[in-house]
N, C-alpha and C positions, 0 to 999 in steps of 0.2 A: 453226550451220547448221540449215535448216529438214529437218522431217520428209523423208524420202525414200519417191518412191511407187514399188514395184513395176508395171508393163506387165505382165501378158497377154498372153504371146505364143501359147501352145499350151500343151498337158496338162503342167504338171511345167518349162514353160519362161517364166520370167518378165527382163523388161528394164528396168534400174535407171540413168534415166539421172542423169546427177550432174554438177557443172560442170567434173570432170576426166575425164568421158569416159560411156560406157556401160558400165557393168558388165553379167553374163549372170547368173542364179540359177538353176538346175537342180538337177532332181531327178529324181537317177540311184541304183537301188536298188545296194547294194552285191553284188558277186557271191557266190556261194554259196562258203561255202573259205576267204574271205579272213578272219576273225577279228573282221568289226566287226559280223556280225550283220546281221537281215535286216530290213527295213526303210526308211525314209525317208535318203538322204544328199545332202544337197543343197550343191552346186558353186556355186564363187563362180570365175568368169573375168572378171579384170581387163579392160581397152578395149585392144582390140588384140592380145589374146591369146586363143592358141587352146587352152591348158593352164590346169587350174585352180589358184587360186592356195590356195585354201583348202577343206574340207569342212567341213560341221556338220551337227547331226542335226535342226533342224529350220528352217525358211523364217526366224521370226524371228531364230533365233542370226546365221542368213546374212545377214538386212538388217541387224540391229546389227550385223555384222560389217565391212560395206560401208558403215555409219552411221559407224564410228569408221576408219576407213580416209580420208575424203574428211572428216573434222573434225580430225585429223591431220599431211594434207596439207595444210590451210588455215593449222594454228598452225605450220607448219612455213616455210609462205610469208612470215611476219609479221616 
């Protein structure tokens, strides 16, 4: 499958559209307390969903994430 381009939607919110849907990439800081530390954590929500399906700590882990998610799907379809 070819490269996947991130959208620009707003500060921290990008749109990853794909031939199985539109994924959401967010970047939502962790809260203070919780153990992961303060910093970058950025949200992968699936098409259709309003729950994230995965975190990582930086924007690329999240587009390879959503890269091998929809390449995947595709050897899954064959």
């Amino acid at each position: 499958m070819k490269k996947l381009r991130a959208k620009r939607i707003g500060t921290g919110y990008y749109e990853v559209p794909t031939p199985h849907g539109t994924y959401r990439v967010e970047n939502v800081p962790a809260p203070k307390g919780s153990g992961y530390g303060s910093g970058p954590n950025w949200l992968i929500i699936g098409p259709g969903e309003e729950v994230a399906d995965a975190a990582k700590p930086t924007k690329r882990e999240a587009m390879q994430y959503v890269q091998t998610l929809c390449d995947g799907s595709r050897e899954a379809g064959k």
